[in-house]
C-alpha positions as CSV (number, residue, x, y, z in Angstrom):
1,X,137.9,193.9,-4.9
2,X,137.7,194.0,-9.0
3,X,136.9,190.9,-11.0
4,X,138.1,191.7,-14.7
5,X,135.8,190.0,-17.6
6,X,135.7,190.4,-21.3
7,X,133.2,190.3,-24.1
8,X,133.9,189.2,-27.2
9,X,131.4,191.0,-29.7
10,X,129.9,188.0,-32.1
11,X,127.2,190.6,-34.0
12,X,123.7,192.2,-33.8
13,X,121.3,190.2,-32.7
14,X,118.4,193.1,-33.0
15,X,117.7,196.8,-33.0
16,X,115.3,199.8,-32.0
17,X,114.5,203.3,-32.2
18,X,117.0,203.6,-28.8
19,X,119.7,201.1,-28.9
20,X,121.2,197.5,-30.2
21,X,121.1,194.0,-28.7
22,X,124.3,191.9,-29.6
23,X,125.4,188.3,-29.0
24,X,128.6,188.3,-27.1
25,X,130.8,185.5,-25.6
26,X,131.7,186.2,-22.0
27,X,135.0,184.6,-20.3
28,X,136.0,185.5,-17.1
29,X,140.0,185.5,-15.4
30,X,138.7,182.0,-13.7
31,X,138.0,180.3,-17.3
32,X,134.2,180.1,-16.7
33,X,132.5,181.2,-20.2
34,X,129.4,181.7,-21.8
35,X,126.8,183.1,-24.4
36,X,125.1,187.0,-23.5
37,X,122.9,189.4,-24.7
38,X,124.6,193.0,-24.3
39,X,121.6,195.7,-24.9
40,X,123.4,199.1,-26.0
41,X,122.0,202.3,-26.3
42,X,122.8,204.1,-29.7
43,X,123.8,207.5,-27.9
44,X,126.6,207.6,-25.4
45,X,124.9,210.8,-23.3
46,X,121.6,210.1,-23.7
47,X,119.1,212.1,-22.2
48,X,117.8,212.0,-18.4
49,X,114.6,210.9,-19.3
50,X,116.0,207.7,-21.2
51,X,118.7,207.0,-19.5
52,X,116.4,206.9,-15.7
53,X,114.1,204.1,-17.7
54,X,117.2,201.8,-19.1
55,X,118.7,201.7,-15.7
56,X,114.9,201.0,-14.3
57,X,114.8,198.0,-16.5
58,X,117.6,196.4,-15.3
59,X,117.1,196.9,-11.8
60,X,112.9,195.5,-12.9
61,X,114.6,192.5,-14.1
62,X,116.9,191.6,-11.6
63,X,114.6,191.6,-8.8
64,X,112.4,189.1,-10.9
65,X,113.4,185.7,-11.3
66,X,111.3,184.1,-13.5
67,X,111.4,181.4,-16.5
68,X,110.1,183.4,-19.0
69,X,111.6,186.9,-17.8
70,X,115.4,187.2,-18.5
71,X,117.7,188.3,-16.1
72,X,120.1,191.2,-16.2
73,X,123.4,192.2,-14.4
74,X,123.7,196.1,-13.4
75,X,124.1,198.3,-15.9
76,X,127.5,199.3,-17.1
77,X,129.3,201.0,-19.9
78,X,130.4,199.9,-22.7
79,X,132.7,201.9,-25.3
80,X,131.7,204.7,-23.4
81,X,128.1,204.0,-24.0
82,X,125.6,202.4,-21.4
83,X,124.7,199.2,-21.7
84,X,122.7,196.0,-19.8
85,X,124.5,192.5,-20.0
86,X,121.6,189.7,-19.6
87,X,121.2,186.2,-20.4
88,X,121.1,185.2,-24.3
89,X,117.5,183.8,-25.2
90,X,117.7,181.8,-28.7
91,X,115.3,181.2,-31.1
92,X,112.8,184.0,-32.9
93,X,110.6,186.5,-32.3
94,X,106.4,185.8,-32.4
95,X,106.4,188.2,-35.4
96,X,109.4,186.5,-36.9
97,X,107.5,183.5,-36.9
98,X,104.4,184.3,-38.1
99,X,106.4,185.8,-41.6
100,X,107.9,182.1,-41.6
101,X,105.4,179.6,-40.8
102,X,102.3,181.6,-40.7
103,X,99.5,181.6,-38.2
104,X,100.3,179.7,-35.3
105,X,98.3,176.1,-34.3
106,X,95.7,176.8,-32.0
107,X,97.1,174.8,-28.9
108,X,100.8,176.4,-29.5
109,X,99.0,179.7,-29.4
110,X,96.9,178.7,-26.5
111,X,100.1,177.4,-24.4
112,X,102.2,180.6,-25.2
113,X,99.4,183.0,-23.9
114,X,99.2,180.7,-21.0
115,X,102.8,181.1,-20.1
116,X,103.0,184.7,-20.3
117,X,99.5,185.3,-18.1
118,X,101.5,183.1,-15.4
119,X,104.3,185.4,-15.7
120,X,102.7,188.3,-15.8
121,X,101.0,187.8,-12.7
122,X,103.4,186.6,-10.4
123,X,105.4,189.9,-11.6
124,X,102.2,191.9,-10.6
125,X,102.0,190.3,-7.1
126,X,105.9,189.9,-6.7
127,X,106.7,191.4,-3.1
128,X,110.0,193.5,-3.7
129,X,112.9,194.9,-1.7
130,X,110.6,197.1,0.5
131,X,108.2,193.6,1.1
132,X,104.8,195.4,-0.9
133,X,103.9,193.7,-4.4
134,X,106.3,195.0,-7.4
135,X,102.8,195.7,-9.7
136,X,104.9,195.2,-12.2
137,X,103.1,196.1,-15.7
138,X,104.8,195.6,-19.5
139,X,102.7,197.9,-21.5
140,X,104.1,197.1,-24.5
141,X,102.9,193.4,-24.9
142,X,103.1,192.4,-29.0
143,X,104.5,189.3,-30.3
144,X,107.8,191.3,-31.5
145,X,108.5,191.8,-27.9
146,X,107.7,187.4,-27.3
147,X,110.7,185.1,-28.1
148,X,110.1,181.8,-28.5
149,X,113.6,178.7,-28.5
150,X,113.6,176.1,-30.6
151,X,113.4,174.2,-27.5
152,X,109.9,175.5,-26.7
153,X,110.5,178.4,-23.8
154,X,108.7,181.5,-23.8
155,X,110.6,184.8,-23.0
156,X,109.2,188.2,-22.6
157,X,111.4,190.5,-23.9
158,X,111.6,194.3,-23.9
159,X,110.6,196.4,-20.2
160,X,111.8,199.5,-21.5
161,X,108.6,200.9,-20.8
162,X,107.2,199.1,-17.7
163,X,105.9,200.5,-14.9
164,X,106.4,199.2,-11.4
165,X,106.3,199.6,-7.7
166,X,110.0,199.9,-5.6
167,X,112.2,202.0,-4.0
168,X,115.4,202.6,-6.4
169,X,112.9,203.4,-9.4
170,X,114.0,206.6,-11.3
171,X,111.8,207.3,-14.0
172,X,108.7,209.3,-13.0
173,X,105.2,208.8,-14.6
174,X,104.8,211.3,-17.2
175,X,101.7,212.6,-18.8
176,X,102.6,210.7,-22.3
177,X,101.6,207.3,-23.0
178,X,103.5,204.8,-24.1
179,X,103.2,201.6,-26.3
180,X,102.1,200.0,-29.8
181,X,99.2,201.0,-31.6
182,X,96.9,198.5,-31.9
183,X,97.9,196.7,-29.0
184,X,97.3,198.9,-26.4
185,X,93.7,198.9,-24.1
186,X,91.3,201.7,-24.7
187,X,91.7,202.9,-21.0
188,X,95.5,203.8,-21.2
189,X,94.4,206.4,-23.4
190,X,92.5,208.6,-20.4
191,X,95.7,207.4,-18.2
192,X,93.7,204.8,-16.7
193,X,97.0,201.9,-15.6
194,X,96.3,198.2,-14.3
195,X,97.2,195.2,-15.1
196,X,94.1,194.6,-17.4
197,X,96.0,196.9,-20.0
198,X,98.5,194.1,-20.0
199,X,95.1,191.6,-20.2
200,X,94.2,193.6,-23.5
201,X,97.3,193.3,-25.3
202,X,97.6,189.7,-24.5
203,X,94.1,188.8,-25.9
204,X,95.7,190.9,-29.3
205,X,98.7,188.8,-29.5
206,X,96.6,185.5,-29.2
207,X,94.2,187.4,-32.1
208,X,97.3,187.8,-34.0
209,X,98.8,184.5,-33.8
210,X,95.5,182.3,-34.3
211,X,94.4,184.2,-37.6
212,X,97.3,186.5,-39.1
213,X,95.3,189.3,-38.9
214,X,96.8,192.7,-38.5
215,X,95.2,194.6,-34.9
216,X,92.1,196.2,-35.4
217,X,89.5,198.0,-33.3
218,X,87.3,195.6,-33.7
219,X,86.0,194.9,-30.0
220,X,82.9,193.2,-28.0
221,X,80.0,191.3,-30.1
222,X,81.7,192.3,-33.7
223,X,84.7,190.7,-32.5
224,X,83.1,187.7,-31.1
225,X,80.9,187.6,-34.9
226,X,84.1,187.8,-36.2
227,X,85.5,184.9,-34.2
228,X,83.0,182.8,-34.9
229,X,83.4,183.3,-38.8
230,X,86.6,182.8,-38.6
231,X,86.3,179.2,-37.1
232,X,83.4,178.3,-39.5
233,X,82.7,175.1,-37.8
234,X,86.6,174.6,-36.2
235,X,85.1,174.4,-32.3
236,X,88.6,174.5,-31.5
237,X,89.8,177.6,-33.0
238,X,86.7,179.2,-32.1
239,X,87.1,178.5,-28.2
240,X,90.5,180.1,-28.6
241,X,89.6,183.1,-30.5
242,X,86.4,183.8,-28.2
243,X,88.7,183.5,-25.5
244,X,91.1,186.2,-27.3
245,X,87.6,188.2,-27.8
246,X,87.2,188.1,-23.6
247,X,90.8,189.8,-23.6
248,X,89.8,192.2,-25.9
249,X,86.8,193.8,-23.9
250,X,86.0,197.3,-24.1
251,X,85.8,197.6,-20.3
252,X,88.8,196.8,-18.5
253,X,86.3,195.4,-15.8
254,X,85.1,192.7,-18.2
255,X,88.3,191.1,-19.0
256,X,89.6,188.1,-17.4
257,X,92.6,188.3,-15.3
258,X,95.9,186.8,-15.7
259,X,95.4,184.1,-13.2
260,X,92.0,183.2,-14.7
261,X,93.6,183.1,-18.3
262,X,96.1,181.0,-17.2
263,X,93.1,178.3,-16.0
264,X,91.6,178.4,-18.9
265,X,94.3,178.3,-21.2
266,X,95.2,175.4,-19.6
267,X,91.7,173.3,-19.6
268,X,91.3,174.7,-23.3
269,X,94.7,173.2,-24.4
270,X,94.1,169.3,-22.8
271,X,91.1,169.6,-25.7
272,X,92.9,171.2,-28.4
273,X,94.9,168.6,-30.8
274,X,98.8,168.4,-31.3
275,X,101.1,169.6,-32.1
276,X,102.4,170.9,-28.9
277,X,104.2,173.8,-28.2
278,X,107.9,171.7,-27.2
279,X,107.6,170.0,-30.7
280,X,106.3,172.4,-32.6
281,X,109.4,174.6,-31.8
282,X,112.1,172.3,-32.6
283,X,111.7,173.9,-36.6
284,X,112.6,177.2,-35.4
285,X,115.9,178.0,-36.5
286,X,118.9,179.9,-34.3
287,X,119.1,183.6,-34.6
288,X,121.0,184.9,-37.6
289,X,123.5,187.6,-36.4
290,X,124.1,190.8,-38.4
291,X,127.6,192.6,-39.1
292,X,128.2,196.4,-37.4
293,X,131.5,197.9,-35.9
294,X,131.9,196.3,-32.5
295,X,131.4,192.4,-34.2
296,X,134.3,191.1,-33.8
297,X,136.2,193.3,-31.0
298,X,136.9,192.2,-27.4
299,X,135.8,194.6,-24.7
300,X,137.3,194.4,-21.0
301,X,135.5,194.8,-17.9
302,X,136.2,195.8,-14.3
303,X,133.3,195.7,-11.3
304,X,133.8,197.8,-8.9
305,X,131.8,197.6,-5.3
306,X,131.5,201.1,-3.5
307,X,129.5,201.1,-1.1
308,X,127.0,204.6,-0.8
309,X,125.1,206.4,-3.5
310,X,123.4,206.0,-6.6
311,X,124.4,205.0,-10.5
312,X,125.7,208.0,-12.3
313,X,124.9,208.6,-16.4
314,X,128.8,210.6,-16.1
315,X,132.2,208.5,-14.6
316,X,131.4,209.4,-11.3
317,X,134.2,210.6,-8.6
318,X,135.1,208.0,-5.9
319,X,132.7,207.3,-3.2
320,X,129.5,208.6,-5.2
321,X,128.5,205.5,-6.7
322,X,127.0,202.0,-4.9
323,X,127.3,199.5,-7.5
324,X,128.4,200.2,-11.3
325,X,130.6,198.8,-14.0
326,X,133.1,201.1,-15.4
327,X,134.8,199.6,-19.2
328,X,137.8,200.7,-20.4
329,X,141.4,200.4,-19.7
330,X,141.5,204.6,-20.2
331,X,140.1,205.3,-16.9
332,X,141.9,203.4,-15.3
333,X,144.9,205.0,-16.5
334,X,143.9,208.0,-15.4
335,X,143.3,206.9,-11.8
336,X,146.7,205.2,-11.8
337,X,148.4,208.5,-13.2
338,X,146.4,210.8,-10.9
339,X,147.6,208.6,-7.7
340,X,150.8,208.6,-8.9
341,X,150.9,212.1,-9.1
342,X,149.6,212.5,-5.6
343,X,152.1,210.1,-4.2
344,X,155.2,212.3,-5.6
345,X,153.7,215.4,-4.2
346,X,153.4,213.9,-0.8
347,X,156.9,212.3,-0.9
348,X,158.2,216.0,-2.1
349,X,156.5,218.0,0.5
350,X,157.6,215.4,3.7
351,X,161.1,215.1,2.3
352,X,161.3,219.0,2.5
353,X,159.6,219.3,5.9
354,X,161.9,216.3,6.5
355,X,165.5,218.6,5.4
356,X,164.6,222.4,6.8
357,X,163.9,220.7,9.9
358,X,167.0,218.3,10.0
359,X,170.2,219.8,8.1
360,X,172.9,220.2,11.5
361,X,172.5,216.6,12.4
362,X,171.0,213.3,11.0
363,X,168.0,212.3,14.0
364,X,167.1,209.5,15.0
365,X,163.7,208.2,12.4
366,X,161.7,208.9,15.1
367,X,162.6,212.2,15.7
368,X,162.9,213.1,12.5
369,X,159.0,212.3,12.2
370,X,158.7,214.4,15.6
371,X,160.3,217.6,13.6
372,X,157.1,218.2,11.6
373,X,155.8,219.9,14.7
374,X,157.6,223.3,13.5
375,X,154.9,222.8,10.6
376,X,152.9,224.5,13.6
377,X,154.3,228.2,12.4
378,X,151.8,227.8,10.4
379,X,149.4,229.2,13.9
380,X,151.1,232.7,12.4
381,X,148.2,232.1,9.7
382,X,146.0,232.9,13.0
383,X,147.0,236.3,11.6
384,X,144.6,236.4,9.0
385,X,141.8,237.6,12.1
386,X,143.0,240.7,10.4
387,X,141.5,239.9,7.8
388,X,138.0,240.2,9.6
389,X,139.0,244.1,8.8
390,X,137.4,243.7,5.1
391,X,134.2,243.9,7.4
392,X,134.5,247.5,5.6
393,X,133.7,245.9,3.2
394,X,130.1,246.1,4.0
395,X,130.6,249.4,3.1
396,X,128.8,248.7,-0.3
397,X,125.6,249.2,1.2
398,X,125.7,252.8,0.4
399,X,125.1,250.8,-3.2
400,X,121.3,252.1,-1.7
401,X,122.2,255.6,-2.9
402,X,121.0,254.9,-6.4
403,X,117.5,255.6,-4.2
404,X,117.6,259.5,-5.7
405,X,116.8,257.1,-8.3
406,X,113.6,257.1,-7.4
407,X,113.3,261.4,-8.0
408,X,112.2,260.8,-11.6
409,X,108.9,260.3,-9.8
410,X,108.2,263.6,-9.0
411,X,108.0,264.5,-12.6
412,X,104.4,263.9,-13.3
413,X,103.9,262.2,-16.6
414,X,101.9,264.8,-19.1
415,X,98.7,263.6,-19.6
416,X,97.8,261.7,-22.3
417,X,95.7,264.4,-25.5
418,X,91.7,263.6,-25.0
419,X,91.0,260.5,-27.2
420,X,88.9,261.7,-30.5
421,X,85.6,260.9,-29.6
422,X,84.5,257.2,-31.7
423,X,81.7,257.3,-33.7
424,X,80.7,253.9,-33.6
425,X,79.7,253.0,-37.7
426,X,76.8,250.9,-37.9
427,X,77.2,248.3,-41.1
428,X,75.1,248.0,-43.4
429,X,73.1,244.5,-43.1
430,X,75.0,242.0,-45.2
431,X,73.2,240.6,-48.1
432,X,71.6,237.0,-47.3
433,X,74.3,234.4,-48.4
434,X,73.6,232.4,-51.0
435,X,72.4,228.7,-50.8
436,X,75.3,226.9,-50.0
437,X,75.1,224.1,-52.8
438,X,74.4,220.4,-52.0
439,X,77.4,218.5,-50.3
440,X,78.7,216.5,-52.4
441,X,78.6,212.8,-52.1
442,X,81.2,210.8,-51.1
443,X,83.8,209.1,-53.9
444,X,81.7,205.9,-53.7
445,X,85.6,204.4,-55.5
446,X,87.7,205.0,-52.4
447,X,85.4,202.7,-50.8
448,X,84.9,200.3,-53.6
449,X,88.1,199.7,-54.1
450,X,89.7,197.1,-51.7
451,X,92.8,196.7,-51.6
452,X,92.7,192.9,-49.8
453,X,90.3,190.2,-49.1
454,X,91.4,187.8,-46.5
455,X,90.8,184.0,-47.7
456,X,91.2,180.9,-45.6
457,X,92.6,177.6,-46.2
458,X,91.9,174.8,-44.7
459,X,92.9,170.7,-45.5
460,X,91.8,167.7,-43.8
461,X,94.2,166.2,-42.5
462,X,95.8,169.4,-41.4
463,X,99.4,170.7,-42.1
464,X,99.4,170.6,-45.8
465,X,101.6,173.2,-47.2
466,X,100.1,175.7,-49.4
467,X,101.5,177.7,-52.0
468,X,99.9,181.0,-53.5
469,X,101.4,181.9,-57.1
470,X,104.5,180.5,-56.8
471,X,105.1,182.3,-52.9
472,X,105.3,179.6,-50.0
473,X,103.3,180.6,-47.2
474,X,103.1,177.2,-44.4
475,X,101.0,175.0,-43.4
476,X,97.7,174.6,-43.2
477,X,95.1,176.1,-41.6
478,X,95.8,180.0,-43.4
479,X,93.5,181.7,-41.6
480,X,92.4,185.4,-43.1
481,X,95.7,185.7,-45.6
482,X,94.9,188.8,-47.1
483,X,95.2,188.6,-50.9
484,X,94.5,191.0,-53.8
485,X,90.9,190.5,-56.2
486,X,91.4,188.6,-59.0
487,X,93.1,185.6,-60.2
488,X,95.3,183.4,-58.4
489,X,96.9,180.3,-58.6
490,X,96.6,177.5,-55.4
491,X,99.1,174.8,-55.2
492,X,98.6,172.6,-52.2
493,X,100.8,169.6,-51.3
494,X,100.3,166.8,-48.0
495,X,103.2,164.4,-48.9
496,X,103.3,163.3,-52.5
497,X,100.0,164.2,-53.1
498,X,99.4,167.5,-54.6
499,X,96.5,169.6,-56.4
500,X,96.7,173.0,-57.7
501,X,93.6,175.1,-58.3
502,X,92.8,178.6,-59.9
503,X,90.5,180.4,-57.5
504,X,89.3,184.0,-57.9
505,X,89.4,186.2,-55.4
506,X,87.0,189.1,-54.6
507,X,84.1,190.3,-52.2
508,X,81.3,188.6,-54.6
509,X,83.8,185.1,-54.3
510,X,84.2,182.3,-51.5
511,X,86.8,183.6,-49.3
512,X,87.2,179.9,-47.7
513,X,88.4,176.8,-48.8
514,X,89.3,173.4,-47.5
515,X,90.9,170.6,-49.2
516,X,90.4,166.7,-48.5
517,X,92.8,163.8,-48.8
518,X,92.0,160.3,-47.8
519,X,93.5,157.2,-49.1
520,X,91.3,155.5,-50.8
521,X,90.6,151.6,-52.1
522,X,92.2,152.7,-55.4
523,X,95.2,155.2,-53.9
524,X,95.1,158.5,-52.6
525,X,91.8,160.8,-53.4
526,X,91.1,164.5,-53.0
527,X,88.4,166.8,-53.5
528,X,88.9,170.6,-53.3
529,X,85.9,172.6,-51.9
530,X,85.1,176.3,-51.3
């Protein structure tokens, strides 16, 4: 049974160190179409290695069916290189978004971390195939790997490096440990895997998206100091970054657990204000598509259902493969021409069985199929018992004579000349070093010299759009936008009103400041504070 599809290559929707996603319109011979995400990797042999953990992601995904977890078809190939087909997710990246519209509002933040701590535990308790829990871990959780539609859904993107639990997985756990700096929990280092690793990089991500601020090892009380400055009076962003501070703990033991974060994302949010998450998304715009080779080209497919054996990196012969998709029209060919050829050759040999057998007289069909029995003088091949004779042939065991090999031995070796008597030299005592000078001090510049100093901005009411010498960086609140001493020029605007300020910035100068509108008896009135 084949059911032929094609995919018409629209461009590159992203890219990695291994392969490229694109966006790709499917129609199938029945007329149904739609929008999907075809993940290819750059090299059409990969190595073993890779190529065990891009077929374990597929098969990860398609045993999960979740809302925020995309799912996948088996993978195939595609141009002659391997390739996943999965569901199209719109909209931009968490990283993507905080370059465009800066740090995140605390209850969008707080909902999005929510979502993904549901999802990530029901994928750690998810019973598979075999009926025992998937423990299914990400290990690479960062906001590039977090997609967020402009119709407010959360997607977790990118289990090239997962770990789980089931019977078809491939990829064996090696001693190297994979991830993102800076987002990864202190444990994995010693080779230490749960899901509170996934618990760490969470609480980073919410770090991240509340303040701007790059990772850092920052962990336990100084992060929770930290927090708190941060906030300077906000209680609601403080409850959200001491919550992010929880996640961050230096024992794994500490932490709270998905299900837990989930709860108290979820009590945290009903006291957090708007905007919400479903509203706040509908600025995001659609993903641009870049230009390569395939854009543009239509690509046929053909599924094929055997029914033993495993997926195969190399087009596998027939019967060794259970469930894969083969592209191409080539192959095909080949098989067609190869069966062909096999056809001819049977038709050739029958019709000369059919002739020797048959020339005095034209028999009936039927016994004209009974006349292959003379293909019986083949029993003469019987003859080839004969053949038993080259048991002679175990005659090469005489190959032991090379034994007189072995006489060599009975020529003693000459013994070595008596080794010249060592006179061991005693040195002279080395002369008392000389006092190694003072170390010198430190380059007290390298550490004066800072290169940024983060500054927060803050209005009341909140959302007014601040500009930094002449560069648009969102709405307020800007918290910890890191900004270079000196000088610089503050425009911010709520509506028609609008007030620009110098400020300087520097470790001995306010790093915080909040502006005021109100509308007044006599119009609109501001005040801009540090």
């Amino acid at each position: 049974m084949a059911e032929s599809r094609t995919y018409t290559i629209l461009g590159v929707v992203g890219s990695g160190g291994f392969g490229k996603v694109y966006r790709a319109r499917l129609r199938s011979g029945s007329g149904f179409s739609k929008d999907v995400a075809i993940k290819v990797l750059h090299n059409s042999e990969p190595d073993a290695e890779l190529l065990s953990r891009f077929r374990d992601e597929a098969r990860i995904l398609a045993l999960l069916r979740d809302r925020a977890i995309v799912s996948v078809d088996p993978p195939t190939r595609l141009s002659g290189r391997w390739a996943v087909v999965m569901d199209f997710v719109d909209g931009l990246s968490g990283s993507e978004l905080l370059k465009r519209f800066g740090v995140f509002p605390p209850g969008v933040a707080v909902e999005i971390v929510g979502e993904l701590s549901r999802a990530l535990d029901k994928a750690y308790h998810f019973k598979g195939p075999e009926g025992s829990k998937l423990e299914l871990l990400h290990r690479d959780i960062k906001p590039a790997n977090i997609q967020i539609t402009p119709t407010g859904e959360v997607k977790l993107l990118d289990f090239g490096v997962a770990r789980a639990s089931f019977g078809g997985r491939e990829a064996k756990t090696t001693r190297s440990v994979s991830g993102t700096p800076g987002y990864m929990a202190p444990e994995r280092l010693q080779g230490v895997e749960g899901p509170e690793g996934d618990v760490y990089g969470l609480g980073v991500v919410l770090w991240v998206l509340l303040t701007g601020e790059a990772p850092s090892d920052s962990r336990g009380a100084d992060l929770d100091d930290r927090a708190r400055e941060l906030a300077a009076g906000d209680p609601h962003l403080e409850g959200a970054l001491l919550l992010a501070s929880e996640m961050r703990r230096l024992d794994e033991e500490e932490r709270p657990s998905h299900r837990e974060i989930e709860r108290r994302c979820r009590v945290l949010r009903q006291s957090l204000p708007e905007p919400w998450l479903r509203d706040w998304a509908e600025q995001i715009p659609e993903k641009g598509l870049e230009e390569d080779d395939l854009a543009g080209q239509q690509l046929s497919e053909t599924l094929f259902r055997v029914t033993t054996g495993e997926l195969d990196p190399i087009d596998p012969p027939s019967g060794s493969v259970s469930r894969t998709l083969l592209l191409g029209t080539s192959l095909l060919s080949v098989s067609a021409i190869g069966l062909g050829v096999a056809i001819i050759v049977l038709i050739v040999l029958i019709a000369g069985v059919g002739v020797l057998a048959s020339l005095p007289a034209a028999p009936p069909p039927i016994e004209a199929v009974a006349a292959p029995e003379p293909v019986e003088e083949p029993e003469p091949v019987a003859d080839p018992e004969p053949v038993a004779e080259p048991e002679p042939v175990e005659e090469p065991e005489p190959v032991e004579e090379p034994e007189p090999v072995e006489e060599p031995e009975p020529a003693p070796a000459p013994a070595p000349p008596p080794r010249p008597r060592v006179v061991p030299v005693v040195p002279a005592p080395a002369p008392e070093p000389a006092p190694e000078p003072a170390p010198r001090p430190a380059p007290a510049p390298v550490q004066a010299v800072a290169k940024t100093v983060p500054v927060t901005f803050r209005s009341i009411p909140w959302g007014a759009r601040v500009t930094i010498d002449g560069a648009d960086l969102g709405p307020t609140p800007l918290m910890g936008r890191p900004l270079t001493p000196g000088k610089h020029t503050v425009v911010m605007a709520l509506g028609e009103v609008r007030i620009s300020k110098t400020i300087r910035v520097g470790a001995r100068h306010p790093n915080s400041y909040k502006w005021s509108v109100s509308d007044g008896a006599d119009g609109w009135q501001s005040s801009f504070a540090r």
